[in-house]
N, C-alpha and C positions, 0 to 999 in steps of 0.2 A: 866839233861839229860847226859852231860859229865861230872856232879859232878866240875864243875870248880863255882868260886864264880863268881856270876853277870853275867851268861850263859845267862838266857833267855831274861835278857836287852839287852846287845850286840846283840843275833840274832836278836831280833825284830830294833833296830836301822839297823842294815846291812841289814836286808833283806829293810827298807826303801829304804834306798840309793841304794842299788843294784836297784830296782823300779824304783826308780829317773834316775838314770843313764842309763837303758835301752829308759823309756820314753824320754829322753832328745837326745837318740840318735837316736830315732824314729823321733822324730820330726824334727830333724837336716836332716835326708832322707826324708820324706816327702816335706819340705819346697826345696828340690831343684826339685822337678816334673820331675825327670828320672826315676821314679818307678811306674808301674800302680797296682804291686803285694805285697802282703809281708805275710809272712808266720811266723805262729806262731809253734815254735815245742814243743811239751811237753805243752800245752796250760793250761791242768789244769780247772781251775776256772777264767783264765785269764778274765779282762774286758775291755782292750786297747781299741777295737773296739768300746766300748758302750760310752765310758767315756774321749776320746782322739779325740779331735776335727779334728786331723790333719787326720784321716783315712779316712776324704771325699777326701782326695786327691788320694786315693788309688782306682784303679776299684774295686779290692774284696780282703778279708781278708780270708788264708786260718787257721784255730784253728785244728792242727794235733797233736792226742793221741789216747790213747789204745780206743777203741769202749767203753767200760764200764763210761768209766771217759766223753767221751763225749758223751754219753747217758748220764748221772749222770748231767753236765753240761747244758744241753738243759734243762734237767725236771726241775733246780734251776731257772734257767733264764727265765721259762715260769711258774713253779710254787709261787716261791718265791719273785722275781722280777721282776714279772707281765711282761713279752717278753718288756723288752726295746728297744729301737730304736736303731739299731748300727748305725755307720757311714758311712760304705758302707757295700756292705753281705757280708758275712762272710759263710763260708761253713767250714763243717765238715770234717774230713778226718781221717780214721780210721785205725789207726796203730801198731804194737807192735815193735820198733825200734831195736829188738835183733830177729826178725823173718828173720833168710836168707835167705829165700823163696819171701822176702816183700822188695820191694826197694821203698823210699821216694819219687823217681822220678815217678816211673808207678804208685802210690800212687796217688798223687799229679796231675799227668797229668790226671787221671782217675776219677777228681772230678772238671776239670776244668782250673787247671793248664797251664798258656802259657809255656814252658819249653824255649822259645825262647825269651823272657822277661827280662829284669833285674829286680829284685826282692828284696825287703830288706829281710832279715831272721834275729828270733834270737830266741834263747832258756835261760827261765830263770828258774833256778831251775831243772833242767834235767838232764846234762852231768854227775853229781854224782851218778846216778843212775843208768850205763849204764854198769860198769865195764872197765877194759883191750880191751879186745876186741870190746867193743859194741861203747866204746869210737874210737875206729879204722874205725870201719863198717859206724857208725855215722857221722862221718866227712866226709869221701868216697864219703857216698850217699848223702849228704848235696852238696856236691861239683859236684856231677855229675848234680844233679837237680840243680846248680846255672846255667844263664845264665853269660855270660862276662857284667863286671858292677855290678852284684851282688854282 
């Protein structure tokens, strides 16, 4: 991919740990029960929810991406991997995080969202995606949707 020797070892080890190190920080919020929320941005194919014991601590899990990826994500989860059982629900939210017309929070509040809440948040694999700008807009509106504590 970048023509470097040992490229696609090293990603797959990082992208491990990077994993690890997200879950590991999940759970470290979870385990202190000041959060009833936690938001996945850039969700992907994520399976925290399904496979991360500690999300019974959470009232609901929101999985926020473009509509197509989660349309794409529900048909695998219900086709593929026969609708597993998450941990607490999980709700979809449907986003394109460089639309200026679209903010995270009315997003968000608009599929259930407490916006008064402390909340965990995180995004893995995203932010590079985003650009200059979008990395700006991103952070903004991440911040405006956090309550205090989040």
């Amino acid at each position: 991919l970048f023509k470097l020797d040992g490229w696609p070892e090293f990603h797959k080890q990082w992208t491990a740990v990077r994993t690890r190190f997200i879950d590991d920080a999940i759970q470290a919020r979870a385990d202190t029960g000041g959060f009833a929320q936690i938001v996945n941005l850039g969700a992907g194919m994520d399976t925290r929810a399904y496979r991360m014991q500690c999300f019974a601590k959470f009232d609901r899990a929101f999985d926020v991406d473009m509509a197509g990826v989660n349309e794409s994500r529900q048909k695998v989860f219900r086709d593929v991997l026969r609708a597993p059982k998450a941990h607490c629900p999980v709700i979809s939210v449907d986003i394109d995080f460089l639309d200026e017309q679209v903010s995270v929070r009315e997003a968000l509040v608009g599929r259930g969202f407490d916006a008064e809440k402390p909340s965990v948040f995180f995004a893995e694999g995203l932010i590079m995606y985003l650009g200059a700008a979008g990395k700006v807009k991103f952070l903004r509106e991440v911040s405006a949707a956090a309550a205090p504590g989040s």
